[in-house]
C-alpha positions in Angstrom: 143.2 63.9 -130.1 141.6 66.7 -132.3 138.4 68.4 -130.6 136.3 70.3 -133.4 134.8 73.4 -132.5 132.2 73.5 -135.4 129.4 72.0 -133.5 126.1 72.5 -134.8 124.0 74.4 -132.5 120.7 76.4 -131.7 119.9 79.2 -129.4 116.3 80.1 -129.0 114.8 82.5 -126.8 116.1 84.5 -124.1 116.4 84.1 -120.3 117.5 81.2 -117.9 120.0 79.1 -120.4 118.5 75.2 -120.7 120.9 73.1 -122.6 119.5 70.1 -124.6 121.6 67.1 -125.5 120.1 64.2 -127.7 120.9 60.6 -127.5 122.8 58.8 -130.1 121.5 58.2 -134.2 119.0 61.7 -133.2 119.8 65.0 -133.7 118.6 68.3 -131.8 115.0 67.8 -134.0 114.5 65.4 -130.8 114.3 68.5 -128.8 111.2 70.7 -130.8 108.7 70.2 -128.8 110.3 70.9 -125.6 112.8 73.9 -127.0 109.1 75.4 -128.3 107.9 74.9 -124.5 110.9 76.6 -122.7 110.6 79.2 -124.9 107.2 79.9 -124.6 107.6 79.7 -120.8 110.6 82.0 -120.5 113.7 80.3 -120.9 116.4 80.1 -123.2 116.8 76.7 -125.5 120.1 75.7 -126.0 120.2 72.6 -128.6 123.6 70.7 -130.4 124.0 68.2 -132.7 126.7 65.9 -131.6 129.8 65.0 -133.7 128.6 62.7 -136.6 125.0 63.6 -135.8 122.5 65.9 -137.7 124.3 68.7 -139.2 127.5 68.6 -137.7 130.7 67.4 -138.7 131.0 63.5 -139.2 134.8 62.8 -140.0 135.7 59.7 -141.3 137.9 58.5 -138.4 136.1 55.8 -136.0 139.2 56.8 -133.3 136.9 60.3 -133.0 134.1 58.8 -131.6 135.6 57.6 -128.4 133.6 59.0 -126.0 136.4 61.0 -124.1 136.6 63.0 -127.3 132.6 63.4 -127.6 132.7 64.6 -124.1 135.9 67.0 -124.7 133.8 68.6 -127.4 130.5 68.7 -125.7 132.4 70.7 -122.6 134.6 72.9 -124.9 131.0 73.5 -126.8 129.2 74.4 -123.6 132.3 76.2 -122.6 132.6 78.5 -125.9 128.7 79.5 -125.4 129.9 81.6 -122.5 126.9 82.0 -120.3 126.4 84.3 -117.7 123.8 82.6 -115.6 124.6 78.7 -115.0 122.4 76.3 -117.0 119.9 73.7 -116.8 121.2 70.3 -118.6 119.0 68.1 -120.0 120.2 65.0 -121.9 118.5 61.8 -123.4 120.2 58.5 -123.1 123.9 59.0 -124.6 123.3 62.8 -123.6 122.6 61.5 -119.9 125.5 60.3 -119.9 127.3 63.9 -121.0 124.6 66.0 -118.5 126.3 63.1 -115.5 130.0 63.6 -116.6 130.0 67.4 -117.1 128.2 67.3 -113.8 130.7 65.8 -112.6 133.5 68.1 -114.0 131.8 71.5 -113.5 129.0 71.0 -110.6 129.4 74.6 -110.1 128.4 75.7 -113.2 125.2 73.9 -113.2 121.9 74.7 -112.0 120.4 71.5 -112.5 120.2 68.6 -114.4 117.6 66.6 -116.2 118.1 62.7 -117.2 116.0 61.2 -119.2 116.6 57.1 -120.0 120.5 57.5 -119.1 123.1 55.6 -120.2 125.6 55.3 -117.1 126.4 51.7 -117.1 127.2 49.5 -119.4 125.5 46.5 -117.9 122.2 48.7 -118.3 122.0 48.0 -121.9 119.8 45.5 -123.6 120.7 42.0 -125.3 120.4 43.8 -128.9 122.5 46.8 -128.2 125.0 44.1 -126.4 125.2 42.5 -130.0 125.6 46.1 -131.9 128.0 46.8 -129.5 129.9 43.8 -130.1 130.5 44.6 -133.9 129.9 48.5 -134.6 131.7 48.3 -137.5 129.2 45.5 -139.3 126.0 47.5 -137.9 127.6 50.4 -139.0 127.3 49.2 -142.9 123.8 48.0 -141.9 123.2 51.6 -141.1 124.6 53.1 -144.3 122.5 50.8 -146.9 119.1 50.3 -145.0 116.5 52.3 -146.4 115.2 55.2 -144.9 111.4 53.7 -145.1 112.7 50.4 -143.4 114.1 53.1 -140.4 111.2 54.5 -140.3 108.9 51.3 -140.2 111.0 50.4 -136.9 111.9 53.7 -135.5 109.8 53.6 -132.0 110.6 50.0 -131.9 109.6 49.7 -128.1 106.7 47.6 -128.7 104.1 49.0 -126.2 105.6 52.5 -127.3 106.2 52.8 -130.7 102.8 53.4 -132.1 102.1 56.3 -129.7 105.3 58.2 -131.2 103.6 60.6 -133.7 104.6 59.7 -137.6 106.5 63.0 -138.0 108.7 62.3 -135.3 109.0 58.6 -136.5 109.9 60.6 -139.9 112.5 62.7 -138.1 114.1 59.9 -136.4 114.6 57.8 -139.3 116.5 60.8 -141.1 118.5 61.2 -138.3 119.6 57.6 -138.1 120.4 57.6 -141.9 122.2 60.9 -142.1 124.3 60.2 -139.0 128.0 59.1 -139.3 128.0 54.9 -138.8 131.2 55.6 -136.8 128.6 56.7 -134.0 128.0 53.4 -132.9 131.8 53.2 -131.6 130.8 55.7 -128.8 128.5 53.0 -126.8 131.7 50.6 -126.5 134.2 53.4 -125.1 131.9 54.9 -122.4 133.3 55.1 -118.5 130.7 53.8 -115.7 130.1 55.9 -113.5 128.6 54.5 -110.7 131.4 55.4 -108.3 131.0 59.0 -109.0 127.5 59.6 -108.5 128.1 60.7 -105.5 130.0 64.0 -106.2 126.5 65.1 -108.0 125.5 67.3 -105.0 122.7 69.5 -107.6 119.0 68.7 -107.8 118.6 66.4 -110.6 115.7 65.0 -112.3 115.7 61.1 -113.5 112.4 60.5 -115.9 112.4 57.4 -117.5 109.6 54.8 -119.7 109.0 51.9 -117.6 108.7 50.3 -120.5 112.0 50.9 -122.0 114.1 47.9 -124.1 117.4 49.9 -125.3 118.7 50.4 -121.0 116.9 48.4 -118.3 114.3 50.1 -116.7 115.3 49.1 -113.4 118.7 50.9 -113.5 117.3 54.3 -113.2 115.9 53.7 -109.5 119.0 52.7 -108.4 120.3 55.8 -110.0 117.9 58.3 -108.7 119.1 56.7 -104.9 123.0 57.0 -106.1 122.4 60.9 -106.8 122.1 62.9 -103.3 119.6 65.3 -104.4 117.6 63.6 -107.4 113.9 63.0 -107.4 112.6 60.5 -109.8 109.3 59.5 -112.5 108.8 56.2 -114.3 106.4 56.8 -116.6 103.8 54.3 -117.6 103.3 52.1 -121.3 106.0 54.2 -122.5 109.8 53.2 -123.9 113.2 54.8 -124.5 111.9 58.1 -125.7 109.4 59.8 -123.5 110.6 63.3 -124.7 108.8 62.1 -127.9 106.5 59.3 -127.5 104.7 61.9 -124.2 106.0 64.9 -124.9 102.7 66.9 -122.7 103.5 65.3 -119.9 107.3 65.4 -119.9 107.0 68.6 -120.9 105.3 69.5 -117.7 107.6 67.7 -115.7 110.6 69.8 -116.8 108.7 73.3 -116.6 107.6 72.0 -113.1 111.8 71.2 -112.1 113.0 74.4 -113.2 110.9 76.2 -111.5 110.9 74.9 -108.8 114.9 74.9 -108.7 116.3 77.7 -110.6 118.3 80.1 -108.6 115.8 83.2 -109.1 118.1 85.5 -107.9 120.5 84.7 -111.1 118.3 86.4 -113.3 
């Protein structure tokens, strides 16, 4: 199967490497507040926009978005960057899932990684993404003729989260779900579990997750955090499946406060 290699990308800043992977219908416009943060701190932000997301490619083949291939690219991508100090991971939902795999594949090559609402098991997901998942194809038309305002009215749809994600980011994820190929919502139905591989994780890893969250069961990311051998883990409070954007001070914080406390100073 084809892998492209023309992955969207930004590099800000220079120092310790911190690579930022967004979930699925974003892009790396998920990632401003925190790529502004690292930067400012000393670090270097490292943010992608997925196949058929934001401004990279979005072919018109649904057999591409398995997620074998999505994974393929995102490790050829991280591959190509050609780092010379191992980096940081931190992905949201979908990109969990990528941080967990490629953790999996190339512990050695990671400092640490950062999870935020992960999507590791299929039997995390809620009843409405059961019933997308079902029939991509049909919400995929849905997603091609609903109008960006109507996006935009929903976006945030946690209920007790929604109305504390600012408006520009409710803007920004509403153009992301419109512009995004509708042949992302294959990836959901093709990922691996990987509960029996948790295990081989043997990095410090950081779980943060909104207690309130409706798209993956809260209660999955516990038994995740006691799965991993060396993660530590924070539920935040009246907050849903995007706490990079519905708290970003606080999460913030919390990733400033796991790096340094677990980058490998001598690398630098």
């Amino acid at each position: 199967m084809p892998v492209s290699s023309d992955l969207n990308y930004l590099i800000q800043g220079d120092g310790l490497p911190v690579i930022l992977i967004h979930g699925i219908a974003a892009s790396m416009y998920d990632w401003m507040s925190l790529a502004s943060e690292l930067v400012h701190n000393g670090y270097q932000a490292i943010s992608l926009d997925l196949l058929g997301h934001g401004d990279s490619p979005k072919p018109d083949d649904p057999d591409l978005y398995r997620f074998e291939n999505i994974n393929k690219q995102t490790s050829q991508w991280i591959s190509s960057l050609k780092l010379t100090i191992p980096p940081f991971l931190i992905g949201h939902s979908l990109g969990g899932l990528l941080c967990l795999t490629y953790g999996i594949e190339h512990q050695d090559e990671v400092q640490g990684i950062v999870l935020v609402d992960p999507f590791y098991h299929s039997a995390q997901l809620s009843p409405i993404v059961r019933m997308v998942n079902h029939r991509p194809e049909i919400w995929g038309k849905a997603m091609e003729v609903a109008p960006t305002w109507l996006i935009h009215a929903f976006a945030g749809w946690e209920i007790k989260a929604s109305h504390k994600i600012s408006d520009s980011y409710r803007q920004q994820i509403a153009e992301d779900y419109k512009r995004a190929s509708p042949h992302i919502l294959q990836i959901p139905k093709t990922v691996p579990d990987l509960e029996e591989q948790l295990s081989r994780i043997d990095i410090p890893v950081l779980v943060i997750w909104g207690e309130d969250d409706l798209t993956l069961n809260p209660k999955s990311f516990p038994a995740l955090v006691d799965s991993l051998p060396q993660a530590i883990g924070r539920g935040i409070p009246n907050c849903g499946h995007q706490p990079h954007l519905s708290k970003p001070d606080l999460f913030n914080r919390l990733i400033m406060d796991f790096i340094a406390n677990y980058s490998v100073k001598s690398s630098l």
